[in-house]
N, C-alpha and C positions, 0 to 999 in steps of 0.2 A: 217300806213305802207307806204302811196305813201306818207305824206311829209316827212317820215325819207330817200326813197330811190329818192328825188329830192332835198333833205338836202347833200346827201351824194354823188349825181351826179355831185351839183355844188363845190364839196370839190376836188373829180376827179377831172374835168374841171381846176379848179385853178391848180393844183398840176402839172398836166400832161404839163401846159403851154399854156390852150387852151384860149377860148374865153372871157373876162369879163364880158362880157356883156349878153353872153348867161348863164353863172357859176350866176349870178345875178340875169335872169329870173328864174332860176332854185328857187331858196332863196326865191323868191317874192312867184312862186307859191307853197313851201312849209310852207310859213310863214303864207300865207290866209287858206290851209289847217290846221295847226295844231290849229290854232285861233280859225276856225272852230267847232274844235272838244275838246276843250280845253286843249289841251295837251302844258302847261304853259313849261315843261321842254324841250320837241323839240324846242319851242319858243326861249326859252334864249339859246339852241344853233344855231338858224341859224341867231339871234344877231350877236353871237358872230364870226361866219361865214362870217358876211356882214361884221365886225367891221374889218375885215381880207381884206378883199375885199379894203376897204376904206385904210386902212394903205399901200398897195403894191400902191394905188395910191396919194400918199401922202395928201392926207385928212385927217388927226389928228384931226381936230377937228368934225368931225361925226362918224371918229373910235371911239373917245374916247365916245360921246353919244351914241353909241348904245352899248360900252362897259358896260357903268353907269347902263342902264335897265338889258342887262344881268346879271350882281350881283346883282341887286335888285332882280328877279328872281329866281336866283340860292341858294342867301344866305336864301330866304322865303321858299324855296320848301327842305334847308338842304341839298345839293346836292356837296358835298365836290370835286366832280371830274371836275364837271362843274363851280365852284367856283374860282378854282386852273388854270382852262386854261381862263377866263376872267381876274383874279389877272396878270398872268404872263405875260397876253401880256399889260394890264395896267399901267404895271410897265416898261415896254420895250418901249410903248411912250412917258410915262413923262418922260423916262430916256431920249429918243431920241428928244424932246421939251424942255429939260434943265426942267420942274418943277417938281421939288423933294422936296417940299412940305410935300405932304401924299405919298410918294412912302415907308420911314423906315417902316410906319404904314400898307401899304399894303403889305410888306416884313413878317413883323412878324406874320400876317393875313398870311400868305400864310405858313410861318413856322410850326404855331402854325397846322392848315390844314393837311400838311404832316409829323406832329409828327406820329412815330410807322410804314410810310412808306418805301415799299424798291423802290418807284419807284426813281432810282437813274438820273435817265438823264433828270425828273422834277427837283430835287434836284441840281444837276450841273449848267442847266439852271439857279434856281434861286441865284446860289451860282452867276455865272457870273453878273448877273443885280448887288449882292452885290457889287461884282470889281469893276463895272461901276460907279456905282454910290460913292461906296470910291474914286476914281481916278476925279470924278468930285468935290468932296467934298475937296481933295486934301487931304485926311486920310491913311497918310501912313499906319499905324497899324494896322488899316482895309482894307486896300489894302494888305496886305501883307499875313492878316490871311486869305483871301479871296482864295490869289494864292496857298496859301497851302493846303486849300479845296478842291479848285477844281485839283489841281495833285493828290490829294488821290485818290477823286471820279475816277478821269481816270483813273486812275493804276488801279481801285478797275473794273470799266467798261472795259479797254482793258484783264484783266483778266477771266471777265465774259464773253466775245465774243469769245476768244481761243487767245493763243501765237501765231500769226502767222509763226513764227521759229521753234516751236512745230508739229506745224501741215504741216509746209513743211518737218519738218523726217521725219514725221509718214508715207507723200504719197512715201516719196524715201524709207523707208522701207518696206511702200505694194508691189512698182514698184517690188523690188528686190526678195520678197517673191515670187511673182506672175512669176518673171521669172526664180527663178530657178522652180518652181514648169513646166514652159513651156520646160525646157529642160529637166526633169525629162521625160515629156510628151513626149519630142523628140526621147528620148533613147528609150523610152517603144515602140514607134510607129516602130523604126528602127527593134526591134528585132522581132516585130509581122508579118512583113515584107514576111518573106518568107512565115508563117502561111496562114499569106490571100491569098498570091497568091496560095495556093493550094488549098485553102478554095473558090478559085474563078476558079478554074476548073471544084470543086466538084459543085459547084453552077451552074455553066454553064449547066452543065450533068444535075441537078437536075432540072433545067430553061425549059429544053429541053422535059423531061420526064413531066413536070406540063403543059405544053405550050396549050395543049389545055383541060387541066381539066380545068385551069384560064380562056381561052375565053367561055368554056358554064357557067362556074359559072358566068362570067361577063354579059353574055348576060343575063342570067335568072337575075339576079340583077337591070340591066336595067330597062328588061321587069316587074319586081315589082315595080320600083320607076318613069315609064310612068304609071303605073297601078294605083298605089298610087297619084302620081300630077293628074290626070287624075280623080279620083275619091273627090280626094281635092277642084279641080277648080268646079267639079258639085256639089260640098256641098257649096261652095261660091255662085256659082249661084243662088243654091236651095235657101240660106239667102236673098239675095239680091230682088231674088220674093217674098221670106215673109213679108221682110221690105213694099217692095213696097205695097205688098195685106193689110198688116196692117197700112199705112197711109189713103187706101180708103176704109178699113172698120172700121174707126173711128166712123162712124157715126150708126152701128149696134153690139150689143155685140155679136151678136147670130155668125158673121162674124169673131168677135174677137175671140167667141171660136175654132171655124175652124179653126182661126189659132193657136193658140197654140196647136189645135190637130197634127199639122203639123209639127209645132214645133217641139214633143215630138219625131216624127219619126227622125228628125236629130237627135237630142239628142241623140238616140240611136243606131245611125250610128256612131256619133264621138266619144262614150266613147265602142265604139265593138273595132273601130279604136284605138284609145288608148291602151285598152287590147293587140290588135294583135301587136301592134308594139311598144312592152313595151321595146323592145333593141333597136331602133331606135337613132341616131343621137337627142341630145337636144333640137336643131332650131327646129325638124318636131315636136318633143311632145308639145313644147313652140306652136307653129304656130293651131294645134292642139287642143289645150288648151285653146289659144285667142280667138278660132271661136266654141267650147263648150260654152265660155262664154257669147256669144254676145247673144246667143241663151235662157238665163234663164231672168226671170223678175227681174233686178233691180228694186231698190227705186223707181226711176225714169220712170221707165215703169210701176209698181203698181201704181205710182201715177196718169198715165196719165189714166191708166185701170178705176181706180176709178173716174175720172171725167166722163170716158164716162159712167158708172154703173149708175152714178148720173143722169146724160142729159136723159139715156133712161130709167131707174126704179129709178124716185126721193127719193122713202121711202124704199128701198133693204135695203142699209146698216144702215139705221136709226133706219130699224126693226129689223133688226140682234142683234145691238146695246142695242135695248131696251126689246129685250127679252132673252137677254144674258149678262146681265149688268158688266160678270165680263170677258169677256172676254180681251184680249190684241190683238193690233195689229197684229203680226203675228198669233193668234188663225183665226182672221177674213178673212186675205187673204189664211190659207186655205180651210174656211169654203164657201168661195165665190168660189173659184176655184171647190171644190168638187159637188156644188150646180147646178153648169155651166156642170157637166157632167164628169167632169176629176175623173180617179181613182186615190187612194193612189200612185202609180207607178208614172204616168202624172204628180200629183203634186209635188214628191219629185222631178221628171227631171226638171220643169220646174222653181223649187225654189234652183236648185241646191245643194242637200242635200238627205239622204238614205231613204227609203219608210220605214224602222226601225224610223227612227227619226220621219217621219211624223204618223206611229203609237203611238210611244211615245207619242208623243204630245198632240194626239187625246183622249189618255189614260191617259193623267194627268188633259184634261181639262173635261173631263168624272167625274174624279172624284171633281173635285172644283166646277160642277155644282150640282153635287149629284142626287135628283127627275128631275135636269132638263133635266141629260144627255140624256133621252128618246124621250125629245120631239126634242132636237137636230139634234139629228139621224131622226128622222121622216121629221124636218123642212130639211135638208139635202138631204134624199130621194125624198123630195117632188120634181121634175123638173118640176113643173109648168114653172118657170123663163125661163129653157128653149126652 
């Protein structure tokens, strides 16, 4: 992926006008990358890139060798797209070098390639090299069948792109729609005219009469969404000292379960919060939302759990493991969480998911253990661990 997107920076680079030299460093370092990793078909295009490279500086003969590996490449890996864009520029420097040699032969290679295709502005291109290279041959007949080619092709392309004559009625037809529909607009507005203005004394009168039902409503409004930011910013806090107590008690699980006790209290601050303010504006439930989530055990924080499970009880999960051989990973992190002291509730807040689910669960791996679901429960109950 980084040498197609350092392939495709130095193609930018060239296109936009910019540096050679740096559109070249760009080539090199995706060239040692795809070599790298054997990706033979990136290879033969950022050839064919540099071969590009070399021809704007009139270098033809290293264009044309790093051309030569490109199709060697391209034509091995069967690659008809990338075959077709080292053919055609092949053919554009022998045309441009006067050797026309093997250019008929790489013409019909290239024909033969875009038989059944519609991409017509490859086809154009190669119809023009044909021109070229009749006009250098001095073949009228071919020069001539050539010109007829390529005016199809363009009638055939200026019709696929739109009529430009077409599409300048069609805006003077919108303009004209759209203005009488504004005078339409005008009239209506005119005659609604005296309407509002009476509609705007009743309003006034009624402005008047609401005037301070609106300022207490506003105020009590306020006073919920200080109440609310206010109860927000101490729920950030409250995270923030989690985080912090949970990086210095890495070193004791018995510390780690404290906090997820603590945990669970927010949890169940932010989803009351949730509840209560199910009409709220989207930003606060989103805002909301983000800071329920920070709060449950990702991947990532199971994993990190698990390392310290290891550091301080080396054979926990080994025995869990081996006396419960058919469990799955999520069966283990809530059997370790329950072990640590957390009820079914705890564990469903903290795993993000209904204390229905986490009995579920507990009730399908009951039954796949069969005689062993008892000792389960027993190893479970036992809080030696904590």
């Amino acid at each position: 992926m980084k040498a197609e997107i350092l392939d495709n920076l130095g193609v930018l680079t060239l296109k936009s006008g910019g540096d050679t030299l740096q559109a070249m460093k760009n080539f090199e370092l995706a060239q040692t990358l795809a070599l790298s990793e054997n990706d033979s078909l990136r290879y033969a295009k950022i050839l064919g890139n540099q071969a590009a490279v070399f021809e704007g500086m009139k270098d033809y003969r290293k264009a044309l060798s790093l051309l030569d590996k490109d199709l060697e490449i391209s034509r091995s890996l069967g690659n008809k797209r990338n075959t077709i864009f080292a053919l055609m520029m092949r053919i554009r420097l022998n045309i441009a070098r006067q050797e026309i040699t093997d250019v008929r032969q790489m013409i019909r290679e290239a024909e033969s390639l875009l038989l059944g295709s519609d991409d017509k502005k490859t086809i154009l291109e190669l119809e023009v090299h044909k021109l070229n290279l009749a006009i250098q041959n001095q073949d009228a007949v071919r020069e001539l069948n050539a010109r007829r080619r390529i005016e199809r092709l363009q009638d055939s392309l200026r019709f696929l792109d739109g009529d430009p004559v077409l599409s300048q009625l069609k805006f003077m037809a919108d303009k004209q729609k759209y203005a009488d529909k504004l005078s339409l607009a005008q009239a209506v507005i005119k005659n609604k005219q005296a309407e509002r203005r009476l509609w705007l004394i009743l309003s006034l009168l009624v402005l008047v009469l609401f005037f301070f039902i609106y300022n207490a409503v506003r105020y009590r409004a306020r006073k919920r969404i200080r109440d609310y930011e206010y109860q927000l910013l101490n729920l950030k806090y409250t995270k923030a000292e989690l985080d912090r107590e949970l990086v210095s008690s890495k070193s004791q699980v018995e510390e780690y379960v404290a906090y997820l006790k603590r945990n669970n209290e927010q949890i169940n601050v932010l989803s009351a919060m949730l509840q209560e303010r199910g009409n709220v504006v989207e930003k606060d439930r989103d805002e909301l939302k983000l800071l329920l989530q920070s709060h449950l055990i990702t991947e990532e924080k199971w994993q990190e759990f698990k390392l310290l499970i290891v550091k301080e009880f080396p054979n926990l999960l080994q025995e869990i493991q081996s006396k419960f051989s058919d469990i799955t990973e999520s069966n283990l992190r809530v059997i370790v969480l329950m072990k640590l002291g957390l009820n079914n509730k705890e564990v469903a807040n903290v795993l993000g998911v209904t204390p229905d689910a986490i009995k579920k669960s507990m009730q399908r791996l009951k039954k796949k253990l069969g005689d062993q679901a008892g000792v389960l429960m027993e190893y479970i109950s036992d809080k030696e661990l904590v």
